[in-house]
C-alpha positions as CSV (number, residue, x, y, z in Angstrom):
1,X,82.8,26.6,37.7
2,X,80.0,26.1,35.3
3,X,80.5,28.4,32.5
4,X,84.7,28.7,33.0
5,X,84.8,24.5,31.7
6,X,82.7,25.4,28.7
7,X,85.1,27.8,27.8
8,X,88.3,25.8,28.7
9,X,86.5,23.0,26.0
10,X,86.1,25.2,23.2
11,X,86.7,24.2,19.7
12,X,87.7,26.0,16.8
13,X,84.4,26.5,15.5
14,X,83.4,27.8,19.0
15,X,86.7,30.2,19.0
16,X,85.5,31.6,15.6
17,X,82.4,33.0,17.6
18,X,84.2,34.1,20.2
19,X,86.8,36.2,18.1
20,X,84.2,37.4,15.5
21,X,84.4,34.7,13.5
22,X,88.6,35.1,13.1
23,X,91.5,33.1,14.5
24,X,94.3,35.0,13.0
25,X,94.9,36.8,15.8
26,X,98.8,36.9,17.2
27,X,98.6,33.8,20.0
28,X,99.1,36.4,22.5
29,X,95.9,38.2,21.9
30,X,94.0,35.1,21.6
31,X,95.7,33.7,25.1
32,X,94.8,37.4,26.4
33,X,91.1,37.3,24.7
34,X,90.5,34.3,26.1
35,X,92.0,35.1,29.8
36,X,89.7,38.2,29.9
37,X,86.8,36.0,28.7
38,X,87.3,33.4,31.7
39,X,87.5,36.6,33.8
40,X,84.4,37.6,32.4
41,X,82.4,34.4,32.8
42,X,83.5,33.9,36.7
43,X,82.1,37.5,37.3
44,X,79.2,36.3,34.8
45,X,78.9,33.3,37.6
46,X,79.5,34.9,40.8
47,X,78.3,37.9,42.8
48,X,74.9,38.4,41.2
49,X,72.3,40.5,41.8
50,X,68.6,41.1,41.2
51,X,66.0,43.3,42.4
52,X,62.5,42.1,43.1
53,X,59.4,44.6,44.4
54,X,57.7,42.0,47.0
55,X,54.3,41.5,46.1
56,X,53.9,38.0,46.8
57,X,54.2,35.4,50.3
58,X,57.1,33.1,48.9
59,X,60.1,33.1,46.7
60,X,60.5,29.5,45.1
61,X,63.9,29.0,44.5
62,X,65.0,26.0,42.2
63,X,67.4,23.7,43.8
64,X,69.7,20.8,42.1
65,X,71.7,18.5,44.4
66,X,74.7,18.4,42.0
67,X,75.3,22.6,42.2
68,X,77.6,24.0,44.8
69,X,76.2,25.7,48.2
70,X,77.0,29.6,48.1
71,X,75.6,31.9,50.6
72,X,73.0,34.5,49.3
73,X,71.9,37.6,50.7
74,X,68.5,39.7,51.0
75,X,68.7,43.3,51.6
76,X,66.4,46.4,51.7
77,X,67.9,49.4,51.0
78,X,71.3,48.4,51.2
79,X,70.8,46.5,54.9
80,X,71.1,42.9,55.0
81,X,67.8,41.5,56.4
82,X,68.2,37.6,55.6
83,X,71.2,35.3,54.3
84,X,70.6,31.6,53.5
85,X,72.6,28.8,51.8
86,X,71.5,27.2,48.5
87,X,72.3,24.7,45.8
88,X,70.9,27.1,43.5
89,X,70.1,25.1,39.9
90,X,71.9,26.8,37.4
91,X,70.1,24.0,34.6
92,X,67.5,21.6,35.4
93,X,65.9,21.5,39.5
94,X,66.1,18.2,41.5
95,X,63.1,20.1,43.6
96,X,62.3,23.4,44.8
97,X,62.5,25.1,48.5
98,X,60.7,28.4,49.4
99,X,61.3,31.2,51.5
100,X,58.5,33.3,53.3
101,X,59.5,36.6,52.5
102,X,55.9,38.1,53.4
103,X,57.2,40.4,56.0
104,X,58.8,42.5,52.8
105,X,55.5,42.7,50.9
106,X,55.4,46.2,49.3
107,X,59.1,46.4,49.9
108,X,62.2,46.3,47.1
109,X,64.6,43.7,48.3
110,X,68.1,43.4,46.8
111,X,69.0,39.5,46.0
112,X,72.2,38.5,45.5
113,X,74.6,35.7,45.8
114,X,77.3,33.4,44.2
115,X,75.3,32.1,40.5
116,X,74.6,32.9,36.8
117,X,72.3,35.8,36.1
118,X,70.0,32.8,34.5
119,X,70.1,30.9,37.6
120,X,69.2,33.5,40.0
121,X,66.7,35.2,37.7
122,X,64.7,31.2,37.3
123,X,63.7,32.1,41.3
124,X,59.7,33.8,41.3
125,X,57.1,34.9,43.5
126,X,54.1,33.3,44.1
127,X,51.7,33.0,46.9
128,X,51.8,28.9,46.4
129,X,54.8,26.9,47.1
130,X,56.0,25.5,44.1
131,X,54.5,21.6,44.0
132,X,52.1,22.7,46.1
133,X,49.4,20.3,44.8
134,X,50.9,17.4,45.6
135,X,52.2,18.6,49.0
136,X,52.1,15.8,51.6
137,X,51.0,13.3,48.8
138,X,54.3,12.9,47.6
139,X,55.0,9.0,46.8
140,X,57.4,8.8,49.9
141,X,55.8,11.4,52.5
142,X,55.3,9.2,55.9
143,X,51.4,9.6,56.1
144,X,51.7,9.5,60.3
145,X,55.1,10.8,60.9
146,X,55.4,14.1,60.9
147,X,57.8,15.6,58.4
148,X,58.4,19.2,56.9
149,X,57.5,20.8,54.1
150,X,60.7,21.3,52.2
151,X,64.5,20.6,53.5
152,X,66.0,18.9,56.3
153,X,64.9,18.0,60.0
154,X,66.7,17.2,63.2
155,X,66.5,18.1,66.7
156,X,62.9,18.2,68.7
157,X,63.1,21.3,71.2
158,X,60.9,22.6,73.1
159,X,57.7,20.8,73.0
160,X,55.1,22.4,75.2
161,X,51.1,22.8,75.3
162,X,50.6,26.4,75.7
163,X,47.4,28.5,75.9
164,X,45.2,25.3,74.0
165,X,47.7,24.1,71.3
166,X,50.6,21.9,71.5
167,X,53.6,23.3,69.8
168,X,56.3,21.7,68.4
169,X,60.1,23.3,67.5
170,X,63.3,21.3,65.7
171,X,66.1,22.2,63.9
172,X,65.6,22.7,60.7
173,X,67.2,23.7,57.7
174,X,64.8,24.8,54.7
175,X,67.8,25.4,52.4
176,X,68.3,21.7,51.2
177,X,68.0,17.7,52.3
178,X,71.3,17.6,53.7
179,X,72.5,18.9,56.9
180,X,74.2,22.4,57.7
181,X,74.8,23.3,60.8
182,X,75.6,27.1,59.9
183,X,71.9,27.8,59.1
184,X,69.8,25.9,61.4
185,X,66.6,27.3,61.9
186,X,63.4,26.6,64.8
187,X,60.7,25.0,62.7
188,X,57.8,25.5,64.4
189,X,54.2,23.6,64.3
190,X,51.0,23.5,66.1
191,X,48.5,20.8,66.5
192,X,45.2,20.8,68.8
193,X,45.6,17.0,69.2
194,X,49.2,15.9,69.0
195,X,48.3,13.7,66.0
196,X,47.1,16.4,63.4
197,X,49.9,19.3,62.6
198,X,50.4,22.5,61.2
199,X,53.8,23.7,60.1
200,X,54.3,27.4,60.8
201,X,56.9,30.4,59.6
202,X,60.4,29.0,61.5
203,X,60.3,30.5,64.8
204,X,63.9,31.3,65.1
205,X,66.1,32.5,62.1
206,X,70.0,33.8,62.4
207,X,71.2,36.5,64.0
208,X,74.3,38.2,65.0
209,X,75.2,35.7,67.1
210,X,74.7,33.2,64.5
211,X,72.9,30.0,64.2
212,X,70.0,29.1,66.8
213,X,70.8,25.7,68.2
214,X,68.4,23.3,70.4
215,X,67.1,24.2,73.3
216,X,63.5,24.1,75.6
217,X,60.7,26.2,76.4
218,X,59.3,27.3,79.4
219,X,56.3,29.5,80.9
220,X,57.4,32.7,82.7
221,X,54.1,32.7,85.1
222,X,55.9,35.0,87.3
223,X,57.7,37.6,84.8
224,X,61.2,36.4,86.6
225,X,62.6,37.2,83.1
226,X,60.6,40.6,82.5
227,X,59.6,39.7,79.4
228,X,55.8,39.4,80.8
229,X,53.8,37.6,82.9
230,X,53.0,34.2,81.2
231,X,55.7,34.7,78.5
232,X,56.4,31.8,76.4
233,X,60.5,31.5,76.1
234,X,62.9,29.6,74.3
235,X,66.0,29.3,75.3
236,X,68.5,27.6,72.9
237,X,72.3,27.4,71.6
238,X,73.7,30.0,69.2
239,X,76.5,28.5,67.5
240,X,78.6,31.2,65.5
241,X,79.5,29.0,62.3
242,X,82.9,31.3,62.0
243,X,84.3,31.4,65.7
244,X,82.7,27.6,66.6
245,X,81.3,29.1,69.8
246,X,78.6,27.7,71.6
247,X,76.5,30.3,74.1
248,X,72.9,29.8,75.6
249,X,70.5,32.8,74.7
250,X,67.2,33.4,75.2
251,X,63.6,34.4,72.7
252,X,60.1,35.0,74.1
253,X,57.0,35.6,72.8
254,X,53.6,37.7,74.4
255,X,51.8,37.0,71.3
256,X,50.7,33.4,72.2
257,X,53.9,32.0,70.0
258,X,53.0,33.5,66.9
259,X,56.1,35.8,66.5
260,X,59.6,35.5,69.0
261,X,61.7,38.6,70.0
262,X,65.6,37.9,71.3
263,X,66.9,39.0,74.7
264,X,68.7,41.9,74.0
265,X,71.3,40.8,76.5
266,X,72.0,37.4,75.0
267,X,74.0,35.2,75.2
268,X,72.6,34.9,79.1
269,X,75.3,32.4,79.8
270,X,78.5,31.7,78.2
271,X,80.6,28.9,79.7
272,X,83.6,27.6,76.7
273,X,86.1,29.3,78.8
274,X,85.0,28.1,81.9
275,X,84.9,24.4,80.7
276,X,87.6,24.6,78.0
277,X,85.4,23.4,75.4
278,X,83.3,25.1,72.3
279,X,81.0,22.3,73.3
280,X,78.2,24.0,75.6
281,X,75.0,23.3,73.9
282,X,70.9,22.1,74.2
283,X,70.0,23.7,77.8
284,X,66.9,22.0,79.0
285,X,65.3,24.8,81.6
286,X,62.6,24.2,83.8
287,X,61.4,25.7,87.3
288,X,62.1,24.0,90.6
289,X,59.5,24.9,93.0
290,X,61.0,23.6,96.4
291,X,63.9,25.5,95.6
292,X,62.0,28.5,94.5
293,X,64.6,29.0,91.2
294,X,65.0,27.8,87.5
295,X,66.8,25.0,86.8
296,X,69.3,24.6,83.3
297,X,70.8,21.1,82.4
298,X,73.6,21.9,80.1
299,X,75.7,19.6,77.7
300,X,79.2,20.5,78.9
301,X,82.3,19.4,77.1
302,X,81.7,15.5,78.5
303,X,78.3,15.2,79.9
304,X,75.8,17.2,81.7
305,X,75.6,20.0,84.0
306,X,73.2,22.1,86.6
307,X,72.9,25.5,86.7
308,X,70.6,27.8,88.7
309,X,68.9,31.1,88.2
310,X,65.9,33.1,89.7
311,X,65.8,35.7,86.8
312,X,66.8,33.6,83.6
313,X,69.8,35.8,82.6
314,X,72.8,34.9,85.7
315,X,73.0,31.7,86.0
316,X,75.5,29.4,88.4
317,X,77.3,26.2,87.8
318,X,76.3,23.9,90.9
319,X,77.1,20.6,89.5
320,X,78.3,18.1,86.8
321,X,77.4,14.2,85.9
322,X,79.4,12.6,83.4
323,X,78.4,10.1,80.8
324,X,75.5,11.1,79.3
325,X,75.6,13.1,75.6
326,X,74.3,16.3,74.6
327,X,70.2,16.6,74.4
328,X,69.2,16.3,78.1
329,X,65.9,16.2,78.6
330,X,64.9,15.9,82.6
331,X,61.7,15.1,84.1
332,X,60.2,13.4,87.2
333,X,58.0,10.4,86.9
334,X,55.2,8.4,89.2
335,X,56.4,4.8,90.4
336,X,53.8,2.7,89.0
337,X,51.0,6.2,88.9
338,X,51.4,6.8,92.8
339,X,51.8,10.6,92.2
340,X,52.9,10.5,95.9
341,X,56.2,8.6,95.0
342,X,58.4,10.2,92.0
343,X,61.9,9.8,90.9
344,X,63.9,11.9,88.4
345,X,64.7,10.6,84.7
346,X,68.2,12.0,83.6
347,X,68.6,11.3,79.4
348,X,70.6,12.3,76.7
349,X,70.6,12.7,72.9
350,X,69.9,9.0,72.1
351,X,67.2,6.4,74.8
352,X,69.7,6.4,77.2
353,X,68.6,7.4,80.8
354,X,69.2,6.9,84.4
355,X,67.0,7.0,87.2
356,X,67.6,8.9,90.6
357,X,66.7,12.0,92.8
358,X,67.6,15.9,92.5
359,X,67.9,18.1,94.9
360,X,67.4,21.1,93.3
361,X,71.6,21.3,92.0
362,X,72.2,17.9,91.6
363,X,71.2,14.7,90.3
364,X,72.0,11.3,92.0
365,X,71.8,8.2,89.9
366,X,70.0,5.2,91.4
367,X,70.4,2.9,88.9
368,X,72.8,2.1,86.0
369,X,72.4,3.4,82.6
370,X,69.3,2.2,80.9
371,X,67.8,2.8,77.2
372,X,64.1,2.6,76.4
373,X,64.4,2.3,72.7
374,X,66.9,0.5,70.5
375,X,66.7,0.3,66.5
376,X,69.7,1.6,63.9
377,X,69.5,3.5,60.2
378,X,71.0,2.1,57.2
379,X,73.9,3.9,58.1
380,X,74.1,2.5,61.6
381,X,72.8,5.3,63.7
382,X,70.3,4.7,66.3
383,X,66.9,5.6,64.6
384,X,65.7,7.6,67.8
385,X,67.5,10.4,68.6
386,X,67.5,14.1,70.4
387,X,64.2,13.6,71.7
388,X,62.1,16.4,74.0
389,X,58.9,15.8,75.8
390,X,56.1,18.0,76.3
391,X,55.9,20.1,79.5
392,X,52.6,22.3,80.7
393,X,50.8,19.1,79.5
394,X,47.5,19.5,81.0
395,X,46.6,15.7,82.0
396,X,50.2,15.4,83.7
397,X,51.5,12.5,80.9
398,X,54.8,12.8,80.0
399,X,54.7,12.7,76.2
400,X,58.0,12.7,74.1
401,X,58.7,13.2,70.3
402,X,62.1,11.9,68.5
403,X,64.1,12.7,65.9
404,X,63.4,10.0,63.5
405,X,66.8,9.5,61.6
406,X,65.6,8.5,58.5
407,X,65.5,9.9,54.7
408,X,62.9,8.9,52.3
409,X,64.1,8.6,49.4
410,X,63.8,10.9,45.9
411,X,62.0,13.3,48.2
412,X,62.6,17.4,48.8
413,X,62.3,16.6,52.4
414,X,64.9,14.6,54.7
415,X,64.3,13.0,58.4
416,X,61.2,12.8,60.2
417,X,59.7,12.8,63.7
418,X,58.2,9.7,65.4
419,X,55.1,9.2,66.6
420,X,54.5,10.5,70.0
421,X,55.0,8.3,72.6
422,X,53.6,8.3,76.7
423,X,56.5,7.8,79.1
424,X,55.5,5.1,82.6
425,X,58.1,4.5,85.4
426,X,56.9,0.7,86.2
427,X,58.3,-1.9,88.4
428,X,59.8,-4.9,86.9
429,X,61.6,-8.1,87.7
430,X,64.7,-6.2,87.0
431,X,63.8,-2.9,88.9
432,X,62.3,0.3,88.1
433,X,61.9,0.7,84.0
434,X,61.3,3.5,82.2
435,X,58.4,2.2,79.4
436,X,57.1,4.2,75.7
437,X,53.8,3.4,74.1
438,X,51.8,5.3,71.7
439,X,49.8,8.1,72.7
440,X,46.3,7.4,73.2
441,X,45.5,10.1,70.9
442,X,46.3,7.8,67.9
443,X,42.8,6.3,68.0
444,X,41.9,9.5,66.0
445,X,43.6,7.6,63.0
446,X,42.9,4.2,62.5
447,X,40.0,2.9,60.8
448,X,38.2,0.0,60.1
449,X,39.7,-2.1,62.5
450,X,39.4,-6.0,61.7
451,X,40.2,-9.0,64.2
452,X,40.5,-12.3,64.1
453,X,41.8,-14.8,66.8
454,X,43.9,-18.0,67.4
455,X,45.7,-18.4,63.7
456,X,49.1,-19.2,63.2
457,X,51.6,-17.7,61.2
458,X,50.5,-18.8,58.1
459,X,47.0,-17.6,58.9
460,X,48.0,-14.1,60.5
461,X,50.2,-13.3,56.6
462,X,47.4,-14.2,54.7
463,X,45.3,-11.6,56.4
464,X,48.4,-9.2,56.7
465,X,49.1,-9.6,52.8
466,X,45.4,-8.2,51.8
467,X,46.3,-4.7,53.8
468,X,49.6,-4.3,51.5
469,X,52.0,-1.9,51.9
470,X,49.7,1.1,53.3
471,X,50.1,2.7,56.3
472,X,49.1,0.8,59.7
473,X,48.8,0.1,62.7
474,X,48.6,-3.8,63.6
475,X,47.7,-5.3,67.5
476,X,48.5,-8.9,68.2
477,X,49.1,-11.3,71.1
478,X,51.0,-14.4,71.1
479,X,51.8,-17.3,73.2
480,X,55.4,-18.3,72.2
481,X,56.6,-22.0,73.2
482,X,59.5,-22.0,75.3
483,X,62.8,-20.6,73.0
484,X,60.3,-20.2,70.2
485,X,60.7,-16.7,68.4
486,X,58.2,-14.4,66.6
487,X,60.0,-12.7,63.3
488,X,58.3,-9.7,62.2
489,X,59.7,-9.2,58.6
490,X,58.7,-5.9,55.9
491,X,59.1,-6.6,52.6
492,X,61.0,-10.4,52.9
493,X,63.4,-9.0,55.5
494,X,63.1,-9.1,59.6
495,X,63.3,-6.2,61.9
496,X,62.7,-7.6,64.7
497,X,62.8,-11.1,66.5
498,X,60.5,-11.0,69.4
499,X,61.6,-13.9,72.0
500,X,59.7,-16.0,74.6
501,X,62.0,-14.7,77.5
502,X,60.7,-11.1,76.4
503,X,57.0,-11.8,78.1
504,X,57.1,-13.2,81.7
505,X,54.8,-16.2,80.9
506,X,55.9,-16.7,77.5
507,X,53.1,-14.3,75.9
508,X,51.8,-10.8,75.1
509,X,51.2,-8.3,73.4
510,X,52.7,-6.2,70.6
511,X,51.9,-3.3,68.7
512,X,53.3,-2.5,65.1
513,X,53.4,1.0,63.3
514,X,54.0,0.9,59.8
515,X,54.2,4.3,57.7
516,X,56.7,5.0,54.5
517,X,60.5,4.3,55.8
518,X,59.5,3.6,59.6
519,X,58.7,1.1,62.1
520,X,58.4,1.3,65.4
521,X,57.2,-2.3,67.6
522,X,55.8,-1.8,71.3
523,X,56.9,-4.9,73.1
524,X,54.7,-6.0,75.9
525,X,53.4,-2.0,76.5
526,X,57.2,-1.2,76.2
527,X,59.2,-3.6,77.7
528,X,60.9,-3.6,74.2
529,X,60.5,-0.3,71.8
530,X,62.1,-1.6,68.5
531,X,62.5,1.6,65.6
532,X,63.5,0.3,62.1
533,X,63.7,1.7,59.1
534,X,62.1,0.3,56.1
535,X,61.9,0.3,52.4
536,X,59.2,2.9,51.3
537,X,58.4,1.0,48.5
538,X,57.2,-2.1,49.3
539,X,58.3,-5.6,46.8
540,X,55.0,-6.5,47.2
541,X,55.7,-8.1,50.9
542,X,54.5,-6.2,52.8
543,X,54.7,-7.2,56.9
544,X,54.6,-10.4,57.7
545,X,54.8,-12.6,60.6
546,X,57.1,-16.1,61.2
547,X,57.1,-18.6,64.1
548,X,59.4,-21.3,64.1
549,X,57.4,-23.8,66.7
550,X,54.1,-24.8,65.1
551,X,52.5,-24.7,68.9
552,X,53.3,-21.0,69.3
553,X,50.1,-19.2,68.5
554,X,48.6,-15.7,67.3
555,X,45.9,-15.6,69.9
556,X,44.5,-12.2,68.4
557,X,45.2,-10.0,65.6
558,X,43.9,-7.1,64.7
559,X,44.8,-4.5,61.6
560,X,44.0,-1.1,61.5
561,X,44.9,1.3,58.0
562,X,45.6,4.4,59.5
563,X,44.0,7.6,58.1
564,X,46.9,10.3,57.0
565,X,47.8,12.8,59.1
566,X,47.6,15.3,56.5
567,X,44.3,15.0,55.5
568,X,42.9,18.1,56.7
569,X,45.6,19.9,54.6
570,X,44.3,21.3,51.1
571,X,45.9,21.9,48.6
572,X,45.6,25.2,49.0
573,X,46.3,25.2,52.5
574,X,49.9,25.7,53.2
């Protein structure tokens, strides 16, 4: 307690203030002055309030990583509208966060929460978010990566093109750069191109059954949900931070996904007793034409399971497949692009997947368990995680984005999301493979392309050392002599050995992204999909390339500086 240690360190001089300027007082008073002054402080600390006539779009709210997280309120006449976590700064901010609190423009609202007066009286209204000038030109901000405005990042539901706009969801929680599952929120962004995004209000906030959780989204073309005909719905987790439980409810939206309205009737399906586990979380729903009903994958206690519905609120348990963890995504594929011959792709929260056939309740594996990614944080986490991919896409790819688990550091923003990638189901000399490759949309961003052909290592660093440390996007092919290996190294360390057994005749190709604290490496159009995380500072480095057989050769190279995302974002846009 902030103010309750200053007074336990007083000194005389500071008691003389205190007491009037007297300390011969009996000891008892003094013990009893100073007991009511503690009291006095931790009621001058806690249980604030403030009222604030709403004239502006945002409250900035100062934030320093060293203050405790209290809970704070927002009410209008005396009903609570909002609550939301903080490490409210009670003396100098780390960085600020912002709340949208437009929808109470012309309103009084009642702010209070666990701070000084002082603390909670530094947060103002503005119609700018407060560092809005150098918003996504921040010194660490991945320049191709998508990341959000303020606070922390995780999950990728629900990614769907709907109506001429793709729109992306993830958990998010706008409070801080640390996680808290208590307050997750839907972010929620838009993008005409899947390259260039726009970060809207959070779709989802709480609500009485408490946090919303991940989920998908789906069209209702036939109104099976009454909601209305072509309703965009999201159907998610709620997670009640008190009780622990885990139930599946259902939002929708008629006004093309601008604003969401709950199911009155939610939770639509609530399984922990069934399965004796809290942990019944992420439904991934979809419809099943031949069987003429919607389909729900649900993370169940120790691996996935099927349900069916033909209305969206009863659903039934059919079947169960053990293994695979939380974050399904599901999703049929064309063998080699005969869209005549399909199997079923079964995956969890990291790149693990299995192949097989569904029936409508459940899925049969054909294969073993596979990944199509591999690459771990600082910390030892795989890098790709909790990934979704696009459904109503309206060229039939299958086009997946990733939790990218990766903090930049210094920033008021945590995690990112990778680049979009396009799922193929291929034939190889080990069987059917599931490969990931860039979307072809990223052409939109690089620039000035240069080439040259048959260098060596030597030769390919001296070119790679004039690009630097920007962001980019680098093409080569090699021929590797037999047990030679390729090192591909960022900033005098390597994240990733390419070997000669990794191409069928000892060569290809391989594509490198490099943006601030990410790398991801496209081995042979996927074979191998290597994320690493990098410094975002570079030593001066920057990539380079090593080859330990001086007959291995770079037959082409090419280097591309990629154009930022966010240049089409003023700094008075926000």
């Amino acid at each position: 307690m902030f103010l309750s240690r200053i007074i336990f360190n007083l000194n005389e001089q500071d008691l003389r203030y205190f007491v009037g300027g007297s300390l011969r007082l009996p000891i008892h008073l003094r013990c009893g002055f100073l007991a009511t002054l503690f009291l006095l402080a931790s009621s001058f600390l806690y249980s604030q309030s403030r009222i604030i006539p709403i004239s502006k779009r945002y409250l900035n709210i100062p934030v320093a990583a060293s203050s405790e997280m209290h809970v704070f309120q927002i009410r209008v006449n005396g009903l609570q509208k909002r609550e939301f976590p903080a490490q409210l700064a009670e003396l100098s901010p780390d960085y600020w966060i912002f709340i949208d609190v437009s929808e109470f423009k012309g309103q009084t609202i009642t702010l209070s929460g666990e701070s000084s007066q002082a603390a909670l009286d530094r947060i103002y209204q503005s119609d700018k978010i407060q560092g809005a000038d150098s918003l996504y030109k921040e010194r660490n901000r991945p320049q191709f990566h998508f990341t959000v405005k303020r606070g922390w990042s995780n999950d990728v539901n629900g990614p769907i093109f709907y109506k001429g706009r793709y729109h992306l969801f993830w958990q998010a929680f706008p409070f801080g750069v640390t996680w808290n599952t208590g307050f997750m929120y839907w972010g929620h962004a838009v993008s005409k191109d899947l390259v260039h995004w726009q970060e809207l209000a959070p779709a989802l906030m709480l609500d009485r059954l408490g946090s919303p959780w991940s989920g998908s989204s789906f069209v209702d073309r036939n109104n099976d949900g009454g909601w209305g005909k072509d309703a965009l719905v999201l159907v998610y987790t709620a997670f009640d931070r008190s009780s622990k439980k885990q139930v599946q409810c259902i939002a929708y939206s008629t006004d093309n996904g601008v604003t969401f309205t709950r199911y009155a009737g939610n939770p639509v399906l609530d399984s922990n007793a069934e399965v004796g586990s809290n942990d019944t979380r992420d439904p991934k729903v979809f419809w099943y034409e031949p069987g003429r009903h919607w389909v729900m994958v649900l993370f169940e206690k120790d691996g996935l399971s099927f349900y069916t519905s033909t209305d969206l609120k009863a659903w039934s348990r059919k079947s169960h497949f053990k293994g695979l963890y939380e974050c399904p995504d599901f999703f049929q594929l064309p063998v080699d692009g005969d869209i005549h011959h399909t199997k079923w792709i079964l995956h969890g929260g990291s790149s693990r997947y299995f192949i097989g056939s569904f029936d409508g309740e459940s899925f049969k594996p054909e294969s073993p368990e596979l990944r199509y990614a591999e690459g771990v944080n600082a910390h030892g986490d795989d890098v790709l995680y909790a990934a979704q991919s696009f459904v109503e896409m309206p060229d039939d790819r299958r086009v997946q984005m990733a939790w990218g688990r990766i903090k930049p550091d210094g920033m008021p923003f945590s995690q990112m999301i990778l680049f979009p990638t396009e799922f193929k189901l291929v034939t190889t000399r080990e069987g059917l493979r599931m490969r990931a490759t860039p979307v072809a949309e990223i052409e939109k961003l690089r620039q000035n392309p240069q080439k040259w052909s048959s260098l060596n290592a030597v030769g390919a660093d001296k070119e790679l050392s004039k690009a630097g440390s920007e962001p980019l996007d680098v093409k080569l092919h090699v021929t590797l002599e037999k047990d030679d290996i390729l090192s591909i190294l960022d900033d005098g360390k390597t994240i990733a050995s390419i070997h000669s057994a990794d191409f069928e005749n000892r060569g290809g190709s391989i594509e490198i992204l490099i943006d601030k604290g990410i790398a991801e490496i496209f081995v042979d159009d996927g074979a191998r999909y290597i994320t690493a995380e990098i410094p975002a500072h570079s030593s001066g480095h920057g990539l380079e390339l090593g080859l330990r057989d001086d007959a291995s050769m770079i037959d082409s190279l090419e280097i591309c500086k990629m154009k930022s995302m966010w240049a089409t974002h003023s700094s008075s846009r926000q």
